[in-house]
Biotite code that builds the C-alpha atoms (Angstrom):
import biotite.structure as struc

atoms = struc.array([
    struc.Atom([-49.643, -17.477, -13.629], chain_id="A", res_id=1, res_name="UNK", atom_name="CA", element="C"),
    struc.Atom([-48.680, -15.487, -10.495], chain_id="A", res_id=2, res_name="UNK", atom_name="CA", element="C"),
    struc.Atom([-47.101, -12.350, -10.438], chain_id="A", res_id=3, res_name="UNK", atom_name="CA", element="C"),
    struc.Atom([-45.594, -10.728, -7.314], chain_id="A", res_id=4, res_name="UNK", atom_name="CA", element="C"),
    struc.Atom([-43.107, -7.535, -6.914], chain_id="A", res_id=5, res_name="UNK", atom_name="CA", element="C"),
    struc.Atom([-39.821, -8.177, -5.274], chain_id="A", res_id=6, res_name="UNK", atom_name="CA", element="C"),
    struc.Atom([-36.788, -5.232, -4.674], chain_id="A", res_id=7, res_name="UNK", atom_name="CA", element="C"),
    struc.Atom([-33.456, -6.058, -6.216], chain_id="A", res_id=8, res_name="UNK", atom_name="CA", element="C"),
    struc.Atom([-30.041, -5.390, -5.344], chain_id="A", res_id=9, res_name="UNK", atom_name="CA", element="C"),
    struc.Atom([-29.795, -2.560, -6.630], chain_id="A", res_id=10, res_name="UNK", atom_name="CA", element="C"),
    struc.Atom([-32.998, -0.816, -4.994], chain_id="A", res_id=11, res_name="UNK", atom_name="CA", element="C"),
    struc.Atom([-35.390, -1.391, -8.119], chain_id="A", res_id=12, res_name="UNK", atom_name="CA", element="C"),
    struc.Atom([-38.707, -2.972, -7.593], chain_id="A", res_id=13, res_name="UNK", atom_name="CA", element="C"),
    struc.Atom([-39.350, -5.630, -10.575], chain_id="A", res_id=14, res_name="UNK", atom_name="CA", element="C"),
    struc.Atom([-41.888, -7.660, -11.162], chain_id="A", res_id=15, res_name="UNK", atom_name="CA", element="C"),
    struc.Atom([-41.663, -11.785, -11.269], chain_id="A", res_id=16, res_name="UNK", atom_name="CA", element="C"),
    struc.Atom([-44.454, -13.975, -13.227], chain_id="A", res_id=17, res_name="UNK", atom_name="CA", element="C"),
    struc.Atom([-44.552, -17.838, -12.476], chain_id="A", res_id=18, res_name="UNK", atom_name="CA", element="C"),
    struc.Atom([-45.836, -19.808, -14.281], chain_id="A", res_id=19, res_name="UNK", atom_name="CA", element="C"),
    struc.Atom([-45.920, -23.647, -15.152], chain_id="A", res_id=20, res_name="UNK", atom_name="CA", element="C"),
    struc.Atom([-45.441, -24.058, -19.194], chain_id="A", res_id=21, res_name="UNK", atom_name="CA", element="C"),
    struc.Atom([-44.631, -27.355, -21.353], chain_id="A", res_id=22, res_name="UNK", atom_name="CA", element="C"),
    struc.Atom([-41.043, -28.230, -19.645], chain_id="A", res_id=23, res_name="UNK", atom_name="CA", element="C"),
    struc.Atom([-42.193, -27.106, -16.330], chain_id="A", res_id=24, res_name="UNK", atom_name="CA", element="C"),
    struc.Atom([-42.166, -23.944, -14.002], chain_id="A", res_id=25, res_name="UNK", atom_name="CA", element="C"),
    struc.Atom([-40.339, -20.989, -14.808], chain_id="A", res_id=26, res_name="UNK", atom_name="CA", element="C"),
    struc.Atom([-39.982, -17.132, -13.274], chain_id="A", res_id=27, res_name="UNK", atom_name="CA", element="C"),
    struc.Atom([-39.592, -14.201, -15.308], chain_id="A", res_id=28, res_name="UNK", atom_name="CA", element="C"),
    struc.Atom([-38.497, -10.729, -15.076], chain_id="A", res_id=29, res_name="UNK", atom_name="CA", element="C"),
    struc.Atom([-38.296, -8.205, -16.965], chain_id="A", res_id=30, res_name="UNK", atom_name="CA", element="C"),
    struc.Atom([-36.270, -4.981, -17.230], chain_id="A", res_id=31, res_name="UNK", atom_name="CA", element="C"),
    struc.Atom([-37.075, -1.622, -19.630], chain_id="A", res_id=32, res_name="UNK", atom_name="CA", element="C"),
    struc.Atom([-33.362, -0.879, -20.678], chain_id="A", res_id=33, res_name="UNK", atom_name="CA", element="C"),
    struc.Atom([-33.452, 1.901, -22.787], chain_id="A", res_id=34, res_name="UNK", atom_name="CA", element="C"),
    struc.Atom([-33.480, 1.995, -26.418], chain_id="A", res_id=35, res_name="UNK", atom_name="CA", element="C"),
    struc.Atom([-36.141, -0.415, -27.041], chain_id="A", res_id=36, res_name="UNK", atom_name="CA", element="C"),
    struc.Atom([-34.080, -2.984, -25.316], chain_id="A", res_id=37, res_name="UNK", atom_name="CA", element="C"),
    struc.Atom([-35.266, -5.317, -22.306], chain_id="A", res_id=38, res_name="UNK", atom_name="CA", element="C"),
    struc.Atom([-33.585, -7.268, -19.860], chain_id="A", res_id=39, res_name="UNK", atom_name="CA", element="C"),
    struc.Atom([-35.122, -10.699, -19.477], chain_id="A", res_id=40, res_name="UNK", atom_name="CA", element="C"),
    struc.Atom([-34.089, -12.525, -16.547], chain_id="A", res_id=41, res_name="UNK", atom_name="CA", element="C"),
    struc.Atom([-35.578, -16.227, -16.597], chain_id="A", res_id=42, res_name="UNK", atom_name="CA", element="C"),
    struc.Atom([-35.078, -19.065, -14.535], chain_id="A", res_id=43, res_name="UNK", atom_name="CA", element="C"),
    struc.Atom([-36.375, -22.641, -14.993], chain_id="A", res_id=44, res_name="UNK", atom_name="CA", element="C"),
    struc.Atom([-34.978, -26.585, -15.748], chain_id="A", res_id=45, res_name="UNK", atom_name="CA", element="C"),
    struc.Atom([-31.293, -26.631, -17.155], chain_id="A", res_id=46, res_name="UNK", atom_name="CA", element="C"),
    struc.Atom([-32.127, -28.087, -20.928], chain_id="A", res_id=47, res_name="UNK", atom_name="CA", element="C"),
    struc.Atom([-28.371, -29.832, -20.852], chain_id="A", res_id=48, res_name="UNK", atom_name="CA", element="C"),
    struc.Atom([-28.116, -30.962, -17.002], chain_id="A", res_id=49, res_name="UNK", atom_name="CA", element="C"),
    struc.Atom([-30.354, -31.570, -13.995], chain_id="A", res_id=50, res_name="UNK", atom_name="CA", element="C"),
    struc.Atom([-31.271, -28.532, -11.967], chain_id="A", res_id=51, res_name="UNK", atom_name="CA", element="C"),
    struc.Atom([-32.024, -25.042, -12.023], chain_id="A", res_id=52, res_name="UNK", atom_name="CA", element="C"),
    struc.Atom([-31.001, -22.567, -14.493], chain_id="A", res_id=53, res_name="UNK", atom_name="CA", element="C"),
    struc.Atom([-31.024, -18.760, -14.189], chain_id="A", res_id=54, res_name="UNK", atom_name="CA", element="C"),
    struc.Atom([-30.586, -16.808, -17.304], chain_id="A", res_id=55, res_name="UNK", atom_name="CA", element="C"),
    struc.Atom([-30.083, -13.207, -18.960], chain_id="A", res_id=56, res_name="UNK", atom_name="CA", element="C"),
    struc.Atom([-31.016, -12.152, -22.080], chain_id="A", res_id=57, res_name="UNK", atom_name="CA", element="C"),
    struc.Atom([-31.438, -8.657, -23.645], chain_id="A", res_id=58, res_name="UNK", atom_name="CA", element="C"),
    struc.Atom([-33.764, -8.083, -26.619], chain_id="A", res_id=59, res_name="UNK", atom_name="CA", element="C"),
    struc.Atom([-35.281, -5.693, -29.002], chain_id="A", res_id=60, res_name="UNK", atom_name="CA", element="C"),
    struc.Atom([-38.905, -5.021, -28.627], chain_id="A", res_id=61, res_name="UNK", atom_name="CA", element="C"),
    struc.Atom([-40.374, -4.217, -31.968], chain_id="A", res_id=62, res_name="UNK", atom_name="CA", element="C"),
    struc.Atom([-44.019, -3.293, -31.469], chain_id="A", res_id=63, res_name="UNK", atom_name="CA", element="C"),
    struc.Atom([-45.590, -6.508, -29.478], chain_id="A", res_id=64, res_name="UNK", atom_name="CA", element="C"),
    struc.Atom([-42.827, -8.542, -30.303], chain_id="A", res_id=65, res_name="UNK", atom_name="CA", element="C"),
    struc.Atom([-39.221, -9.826, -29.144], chain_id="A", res_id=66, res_name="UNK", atom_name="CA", element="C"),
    struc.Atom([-36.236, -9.693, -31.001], chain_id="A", res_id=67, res_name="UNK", atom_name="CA", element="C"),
    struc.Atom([-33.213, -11.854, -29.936], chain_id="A", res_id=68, res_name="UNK", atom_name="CA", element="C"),
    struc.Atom([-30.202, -11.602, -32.232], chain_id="A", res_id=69, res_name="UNK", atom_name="CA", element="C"),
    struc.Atom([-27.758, -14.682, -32.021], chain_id="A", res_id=70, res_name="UNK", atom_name="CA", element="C"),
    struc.Atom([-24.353, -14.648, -32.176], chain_id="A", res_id=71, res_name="UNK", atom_name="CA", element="C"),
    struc.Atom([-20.286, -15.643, -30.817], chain_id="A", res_id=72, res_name="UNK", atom_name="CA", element="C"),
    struc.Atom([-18.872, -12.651, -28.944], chain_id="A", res_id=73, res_name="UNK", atom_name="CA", element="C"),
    struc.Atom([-20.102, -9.610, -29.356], chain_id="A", res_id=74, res_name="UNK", atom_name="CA", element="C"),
    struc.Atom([-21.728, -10.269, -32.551], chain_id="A", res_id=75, res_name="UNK", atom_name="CA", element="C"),
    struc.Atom([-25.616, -10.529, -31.218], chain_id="A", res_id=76, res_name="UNK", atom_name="CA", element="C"),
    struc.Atom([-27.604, -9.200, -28.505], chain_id="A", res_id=77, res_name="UNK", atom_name="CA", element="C"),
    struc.Atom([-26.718, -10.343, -25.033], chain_id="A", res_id=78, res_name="UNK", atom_name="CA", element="C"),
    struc.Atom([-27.485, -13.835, -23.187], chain_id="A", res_id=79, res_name="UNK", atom_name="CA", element="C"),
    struc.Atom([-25.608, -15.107, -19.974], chain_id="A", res_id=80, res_name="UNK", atom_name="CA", element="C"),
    struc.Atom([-26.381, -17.838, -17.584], chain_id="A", res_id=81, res_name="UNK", atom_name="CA", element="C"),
    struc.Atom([-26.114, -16.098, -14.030], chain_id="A", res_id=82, res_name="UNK", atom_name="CA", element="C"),
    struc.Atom([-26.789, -18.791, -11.954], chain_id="A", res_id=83, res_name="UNK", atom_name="CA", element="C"),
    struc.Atom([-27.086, -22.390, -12.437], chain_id="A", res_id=84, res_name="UNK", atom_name="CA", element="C"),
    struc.Atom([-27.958, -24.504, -8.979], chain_id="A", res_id=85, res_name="UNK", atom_name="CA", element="C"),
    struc.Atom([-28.223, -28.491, -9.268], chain_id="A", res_id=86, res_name="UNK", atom_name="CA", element="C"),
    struc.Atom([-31.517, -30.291, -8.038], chain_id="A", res_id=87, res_name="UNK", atom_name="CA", element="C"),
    struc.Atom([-33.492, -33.351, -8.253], chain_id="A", res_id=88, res_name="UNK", atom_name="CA", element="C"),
    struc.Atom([-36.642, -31.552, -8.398], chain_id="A", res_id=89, res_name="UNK", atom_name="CA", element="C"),
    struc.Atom([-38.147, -28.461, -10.508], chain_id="A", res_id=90, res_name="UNK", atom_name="CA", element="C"),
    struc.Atom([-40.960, -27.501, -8.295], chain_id="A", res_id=91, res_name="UNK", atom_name="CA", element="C"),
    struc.Atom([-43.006, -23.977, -8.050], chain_id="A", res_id=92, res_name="UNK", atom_name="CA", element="C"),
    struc.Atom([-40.695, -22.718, -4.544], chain_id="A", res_id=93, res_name="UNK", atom_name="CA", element="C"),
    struc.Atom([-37.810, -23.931, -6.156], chain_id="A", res_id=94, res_name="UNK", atom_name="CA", element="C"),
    struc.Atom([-37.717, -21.876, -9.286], chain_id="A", res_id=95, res_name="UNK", atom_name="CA", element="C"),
    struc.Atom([-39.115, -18.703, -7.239], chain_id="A", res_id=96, res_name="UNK", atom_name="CA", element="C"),
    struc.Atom([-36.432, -18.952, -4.355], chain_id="A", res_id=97, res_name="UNK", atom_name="CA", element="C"),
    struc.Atom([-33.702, -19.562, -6.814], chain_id="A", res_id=98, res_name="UNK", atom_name="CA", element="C"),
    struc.Atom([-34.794, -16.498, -9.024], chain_id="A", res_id=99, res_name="UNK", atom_name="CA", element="C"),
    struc.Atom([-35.556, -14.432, -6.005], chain_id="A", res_id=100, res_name="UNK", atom_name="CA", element="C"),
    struc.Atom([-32.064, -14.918, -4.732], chain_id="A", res_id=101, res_name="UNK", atom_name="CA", element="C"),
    struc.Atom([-30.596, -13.595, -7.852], chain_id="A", res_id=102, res_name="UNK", atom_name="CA", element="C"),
    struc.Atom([-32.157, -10.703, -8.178], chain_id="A", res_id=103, res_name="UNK", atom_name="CA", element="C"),
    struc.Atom([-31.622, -10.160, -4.337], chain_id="A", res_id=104, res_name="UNK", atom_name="CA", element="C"),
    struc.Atom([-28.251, -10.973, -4.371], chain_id="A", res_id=105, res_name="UNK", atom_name="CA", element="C"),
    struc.Atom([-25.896, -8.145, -3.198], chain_id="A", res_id=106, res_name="UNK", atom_name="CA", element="C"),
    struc.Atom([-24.574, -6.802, -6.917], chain_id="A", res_id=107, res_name="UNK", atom_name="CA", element="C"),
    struc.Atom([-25.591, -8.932, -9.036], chain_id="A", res_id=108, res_name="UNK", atom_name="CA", element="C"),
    struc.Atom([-27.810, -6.888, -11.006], chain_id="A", res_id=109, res_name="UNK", atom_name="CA", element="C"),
    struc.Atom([-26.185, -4.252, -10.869], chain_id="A", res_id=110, res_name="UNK", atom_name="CA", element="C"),
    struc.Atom([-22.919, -5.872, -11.985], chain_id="A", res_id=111, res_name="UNK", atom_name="CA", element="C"),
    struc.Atom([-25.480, -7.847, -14.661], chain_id="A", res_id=112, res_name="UNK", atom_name="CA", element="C"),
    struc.Atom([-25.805, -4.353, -15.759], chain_id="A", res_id=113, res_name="UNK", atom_name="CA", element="C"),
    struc.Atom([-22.583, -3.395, -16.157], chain_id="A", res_id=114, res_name="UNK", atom_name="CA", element="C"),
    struc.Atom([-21.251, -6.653, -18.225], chain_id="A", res_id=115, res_name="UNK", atom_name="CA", element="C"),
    struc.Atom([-24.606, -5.831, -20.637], chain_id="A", res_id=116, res_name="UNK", atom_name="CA", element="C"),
    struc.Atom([-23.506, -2.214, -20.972], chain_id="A", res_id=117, res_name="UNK", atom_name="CA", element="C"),
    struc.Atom([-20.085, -3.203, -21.886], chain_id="A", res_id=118, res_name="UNK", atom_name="CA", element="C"),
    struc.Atom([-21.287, -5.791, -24.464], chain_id="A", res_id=119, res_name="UNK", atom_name="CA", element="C"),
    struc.Atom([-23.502, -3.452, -26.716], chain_id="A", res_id=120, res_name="UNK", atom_name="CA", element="C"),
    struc.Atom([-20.663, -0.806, -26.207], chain_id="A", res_id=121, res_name="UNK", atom_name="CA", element="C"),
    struc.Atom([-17.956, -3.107, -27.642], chain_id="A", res_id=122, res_name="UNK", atom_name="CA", element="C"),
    struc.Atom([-20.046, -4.065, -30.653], chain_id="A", res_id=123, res_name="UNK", atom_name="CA", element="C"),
    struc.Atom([-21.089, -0.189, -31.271], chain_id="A", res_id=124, res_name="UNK", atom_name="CA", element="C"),
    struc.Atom([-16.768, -0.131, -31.237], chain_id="A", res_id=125, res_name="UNK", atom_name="CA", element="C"),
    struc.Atom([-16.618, -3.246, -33.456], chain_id="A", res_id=126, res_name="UNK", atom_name="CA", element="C"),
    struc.Atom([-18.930, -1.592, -35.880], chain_id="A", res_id=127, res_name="UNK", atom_name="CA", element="C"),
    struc.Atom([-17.534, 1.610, -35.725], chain_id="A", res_id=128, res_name="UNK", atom_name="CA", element="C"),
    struc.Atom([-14.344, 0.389, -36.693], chain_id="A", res_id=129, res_name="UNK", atom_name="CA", element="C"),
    struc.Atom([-15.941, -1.790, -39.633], chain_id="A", res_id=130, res_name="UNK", atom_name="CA", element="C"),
    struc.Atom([-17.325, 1.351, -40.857], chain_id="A", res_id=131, res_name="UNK", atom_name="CA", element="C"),
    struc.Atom([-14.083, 3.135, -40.786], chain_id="A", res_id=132, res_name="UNK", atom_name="CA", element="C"),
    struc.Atom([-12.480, 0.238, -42.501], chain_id="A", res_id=133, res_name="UNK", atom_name="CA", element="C"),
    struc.Atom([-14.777, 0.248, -45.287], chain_id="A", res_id=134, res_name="UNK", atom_name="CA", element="C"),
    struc.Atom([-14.494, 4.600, -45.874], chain_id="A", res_id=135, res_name="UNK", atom_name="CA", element="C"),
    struc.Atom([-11.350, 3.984, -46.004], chain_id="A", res_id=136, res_name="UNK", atom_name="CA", element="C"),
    struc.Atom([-11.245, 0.939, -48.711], chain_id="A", res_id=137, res_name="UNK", atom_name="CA", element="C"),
    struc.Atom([-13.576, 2.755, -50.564], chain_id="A", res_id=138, res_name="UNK", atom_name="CA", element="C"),
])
């Protein structure tokens, strides 16, 4: 695995790990969000077409592990594809440029950001509401 620091969009410096696992090379990055949550931005072979795929996902970190909750909407935790690139080939510079050039990109995290901040504060809204719902059925 290599790891190398790059400086984003939005001024951060973040690190990126590539490696080559079992279905081939893949770049990582991850972001501390706050509230035990972290930003995983991941790019590597498209599992349903041919080419690149650049994803988001946020998780809870309990102790050493990863918690991704899934779900339609805002229902579980957050998970985008932000950039999907066709190709013939997978290699090392491929999956590095392509992951490099979203996290360079101008806005993109930042706006990545934004869409994640709106997500968990729609479902705190959903399940505020719920709650209210059920005081008031009770």
């Amino acid at each position: 695995m290599t790891q190398h620091q790059i400086t984003a969009s939005n001024g951060t410096t973040v690190s990126v790990d590539i490696a080559k696992g079992q279905s081939g090379w893949q770049a990582q990055t991850h972001i501390e969000l706050g509230d035990q949550r972290v930003l995983i931005i991941r790019t590597s072979k498209s599992a349903y077409a041919a080419g690149l795929r650049t994803n988001a996902s946020v998780c809870i970190v309990e102790g050493h592990m990863q918690r991704h909750v899934l779900g339609f909407g805002i229902t579980g935790d957050f998970r985008q594809d932000v950039l999907v690139t066709p190709t013939a080939r997978v290699t090392e510079k491929a999956v590095r440029e392509q992951h490099e050039r979203f996290l360079s990109a101008p806005c993109a995290l930042t706006d990545l950001l934004g869409r994640i901040e709106a997500h968990y504060a729609a479902q705190a809204q959903l399940k505020a509401a719920k709650a209210q719902s059920e005081v008031a059925h009770a």
